[in-house]
C-alpha positions in Angstrom: 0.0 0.0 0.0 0.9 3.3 -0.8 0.2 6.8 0.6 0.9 10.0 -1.0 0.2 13.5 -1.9 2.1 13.2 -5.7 -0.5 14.8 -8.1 -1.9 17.3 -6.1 -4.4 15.0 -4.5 -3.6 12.9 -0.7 -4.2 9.6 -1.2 -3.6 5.9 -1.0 -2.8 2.9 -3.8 -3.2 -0.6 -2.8 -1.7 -2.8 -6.0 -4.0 -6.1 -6.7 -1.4 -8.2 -5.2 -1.3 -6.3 -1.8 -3.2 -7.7 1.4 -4.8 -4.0 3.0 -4.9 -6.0 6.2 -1.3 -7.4 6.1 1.0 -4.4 5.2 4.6 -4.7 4.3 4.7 -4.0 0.3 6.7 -0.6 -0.3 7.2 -1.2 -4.1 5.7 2.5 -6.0 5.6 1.3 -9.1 3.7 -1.6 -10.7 3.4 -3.2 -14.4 1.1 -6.5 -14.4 -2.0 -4.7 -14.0 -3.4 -4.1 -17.5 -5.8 -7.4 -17.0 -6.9 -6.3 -13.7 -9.8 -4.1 -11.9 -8.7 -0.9 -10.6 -11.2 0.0 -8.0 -11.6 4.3 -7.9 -12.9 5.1 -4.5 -14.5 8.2 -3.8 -15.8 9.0 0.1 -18.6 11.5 1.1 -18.4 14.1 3.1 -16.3 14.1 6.2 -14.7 10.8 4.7 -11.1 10.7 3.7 -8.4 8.5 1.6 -9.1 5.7 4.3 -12.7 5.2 4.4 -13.6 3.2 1.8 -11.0 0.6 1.2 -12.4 -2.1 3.0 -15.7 -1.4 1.3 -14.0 -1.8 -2.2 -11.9 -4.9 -1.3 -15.5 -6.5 -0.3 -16.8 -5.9 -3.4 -13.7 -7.0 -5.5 -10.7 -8.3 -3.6 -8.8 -9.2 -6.4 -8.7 -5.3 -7.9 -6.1 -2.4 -7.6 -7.4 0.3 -5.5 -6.8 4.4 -5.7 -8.3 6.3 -3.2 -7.9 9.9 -2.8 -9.0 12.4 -0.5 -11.4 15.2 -1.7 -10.0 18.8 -1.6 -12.7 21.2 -0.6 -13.4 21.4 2.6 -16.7 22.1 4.3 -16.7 23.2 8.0 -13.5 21.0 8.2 -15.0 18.0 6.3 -13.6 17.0 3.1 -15.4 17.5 -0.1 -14.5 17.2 -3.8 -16.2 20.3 -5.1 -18.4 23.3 -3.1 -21.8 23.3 -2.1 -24.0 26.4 -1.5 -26.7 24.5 1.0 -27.7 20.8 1.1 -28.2 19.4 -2.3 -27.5 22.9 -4.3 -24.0 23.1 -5.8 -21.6 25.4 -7.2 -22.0 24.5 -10.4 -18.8 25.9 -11.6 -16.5 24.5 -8.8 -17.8 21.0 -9.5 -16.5 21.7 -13.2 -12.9 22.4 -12.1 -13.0 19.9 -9.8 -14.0 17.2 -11.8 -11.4 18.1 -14.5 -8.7 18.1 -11.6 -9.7 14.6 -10.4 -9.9 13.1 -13.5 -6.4 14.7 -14.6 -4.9 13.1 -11.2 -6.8 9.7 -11.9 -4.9 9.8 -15.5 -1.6 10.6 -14.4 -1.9 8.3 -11.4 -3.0 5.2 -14.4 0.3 6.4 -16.0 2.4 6.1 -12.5 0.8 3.1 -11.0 0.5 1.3 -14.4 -3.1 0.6 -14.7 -5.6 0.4 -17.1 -8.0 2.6 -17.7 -9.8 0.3 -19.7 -10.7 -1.5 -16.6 -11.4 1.5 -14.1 -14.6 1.4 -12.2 -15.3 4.3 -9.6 -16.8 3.6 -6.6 -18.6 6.6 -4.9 -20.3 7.7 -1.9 -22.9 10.5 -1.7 -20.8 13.1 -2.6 -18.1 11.1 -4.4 -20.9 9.1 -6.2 -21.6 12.9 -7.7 -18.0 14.0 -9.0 -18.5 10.4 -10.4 -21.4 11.2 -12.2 -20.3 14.9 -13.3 -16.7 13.0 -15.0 -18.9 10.4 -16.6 -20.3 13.6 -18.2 -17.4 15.8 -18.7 -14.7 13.2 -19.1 -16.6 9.9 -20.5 -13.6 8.3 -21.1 -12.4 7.6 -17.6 -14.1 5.0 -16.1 -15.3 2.2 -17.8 -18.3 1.4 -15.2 -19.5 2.9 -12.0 -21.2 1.8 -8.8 -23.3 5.2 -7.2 -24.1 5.0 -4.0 -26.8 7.8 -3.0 -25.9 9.5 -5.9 -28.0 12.3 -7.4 -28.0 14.6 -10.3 -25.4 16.9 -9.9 -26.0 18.6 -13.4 -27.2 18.1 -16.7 -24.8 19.3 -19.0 -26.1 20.5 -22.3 -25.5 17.9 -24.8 -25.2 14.5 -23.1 -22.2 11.8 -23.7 -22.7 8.6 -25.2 -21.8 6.1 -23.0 -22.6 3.2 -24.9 -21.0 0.0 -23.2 -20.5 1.9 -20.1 -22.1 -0.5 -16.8 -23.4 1.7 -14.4 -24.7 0.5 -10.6 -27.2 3.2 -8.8 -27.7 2.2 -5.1 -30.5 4.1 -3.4 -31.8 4.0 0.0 -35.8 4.5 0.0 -36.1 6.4 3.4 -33.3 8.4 1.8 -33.7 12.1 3.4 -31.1 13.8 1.2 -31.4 12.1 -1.9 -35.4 11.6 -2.7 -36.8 8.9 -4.6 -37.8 11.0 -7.4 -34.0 12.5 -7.2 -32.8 8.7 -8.1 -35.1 8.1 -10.5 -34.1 11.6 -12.7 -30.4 10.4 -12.7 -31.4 6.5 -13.8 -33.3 8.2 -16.7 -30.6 10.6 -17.8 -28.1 7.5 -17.6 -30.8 6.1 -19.6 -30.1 8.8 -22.1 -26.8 7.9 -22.6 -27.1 4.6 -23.5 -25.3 3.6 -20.6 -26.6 0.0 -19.4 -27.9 1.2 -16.1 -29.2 -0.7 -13.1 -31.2 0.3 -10.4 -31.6 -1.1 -6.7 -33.2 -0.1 -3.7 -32.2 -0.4 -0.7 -34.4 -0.3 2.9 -31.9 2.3 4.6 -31.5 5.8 4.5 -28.6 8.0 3.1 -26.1 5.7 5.1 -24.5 2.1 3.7 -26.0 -1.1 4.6 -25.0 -4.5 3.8 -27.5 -4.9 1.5 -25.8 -2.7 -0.8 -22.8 -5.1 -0.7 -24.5 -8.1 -1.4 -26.0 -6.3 -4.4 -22.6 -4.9 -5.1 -20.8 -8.1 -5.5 -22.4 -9.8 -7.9 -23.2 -6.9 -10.4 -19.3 -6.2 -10.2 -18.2 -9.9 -10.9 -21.0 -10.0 -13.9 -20.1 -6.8 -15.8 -16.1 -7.0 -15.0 -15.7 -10.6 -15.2 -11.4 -11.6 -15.0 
């Protein structure tokens, strides 16, 4: 495992062949991954480089894993771009930040030596939202996404096409930040886009339950099959 700041972002690297619970690889530089997952995590707010690593490695073990730590910060919570007030953001902030991360994901393919043929983001809440906005801005990123609690976090004028791109929308129905109707707009505008887009609910709120594991798993190993 890896931590670093290099490319203007904090954040970790765990290579396929590293244990995240049995640390002692120092190696920074890696070149059998082209035929492997790499797994791009992206926490919510107040989460950092950390929190989702575990989550990732339950959902494919076998997969590389970047993880960085969003920039903006909010009341001392890390974000990835501004906010103006609970579900209204700065439109133009999101913009530059989602052309930042997705620079930092490319150079970091380019260091690390993976694919990014086989890049899949993972995001929470307000990761799972830069995700969407570079799906948009930058469709040629990630090759597949699993959204958890994601909504719409703009709809840009003329919509990519994203044929052959997998996407994974994980909702909670007693949701009291994202709304039903909320999940259903972004499903229809992946829709759009000819994305092959699934949708499942989940009996939780905004936070992660095992449910959206066991959901997880599968859809993973059946879209990204080794």
């Amino acid at each position: 495992m890896i931590k670093s700041n290099d490319f203007g972002f904090h954040h970790i690297f765990v290579h396929s062949s590293y244990s995240y619970t049995n640390s002692s690889n120092n190696k920074k530089e890696y070149d059998d991954s082209n035929k492997k997952l790499t797994l791009v995590l992206l926490h919510g707010t107040g989460g950092n480089e950390e929190d989702l690593i575990l989550l990732g490695k339950k959902i494919e073990p076998n997969a590389s894993i970047l993880s960085p730590r969003g920039k903006v910060l909010e009341n001392g919570m890390p974000r990835f771009f501004r906010r103006l007030s609970e579900g209204v953001f700065d439109l133009e902030d999101l913009r530059i930040r989602s052309h930042e991360l997705a620079d930092f994901i490319q150079k970091c393919s380019v260091h690390y030596k993976f694919n990014l043929e086989r890049t899949i983001a993972i995001g929470f809440s307000n990761g799972a939202n830069i995700a969407v906005s570079i799906f948009f801005l930058r469709p040629e990123l990630f090759q597949g996404a699993i959204l958890f609690r994601a909504m719409v976090p703009f709809i840009p004028n003329s919509l990519p096409n994203l044929l052959n791109k997998r996407i994974l929308i994980s909702a909670g129905l007693k949701d009291p930040i994202v709304s039903k109707t909320e999940t259903e707009n972004l499903y229809r505008l992946f829709q759009k886009t000819n994305a092959n887009t699934t949708l499942k609910w989940q009996p939780s709120g905004h936070n992660l339950i095992q449910e959206d594991i066991l959901v997880a798993k599968p859809w993973m190993l059946n879209n990204f099959p080794y």
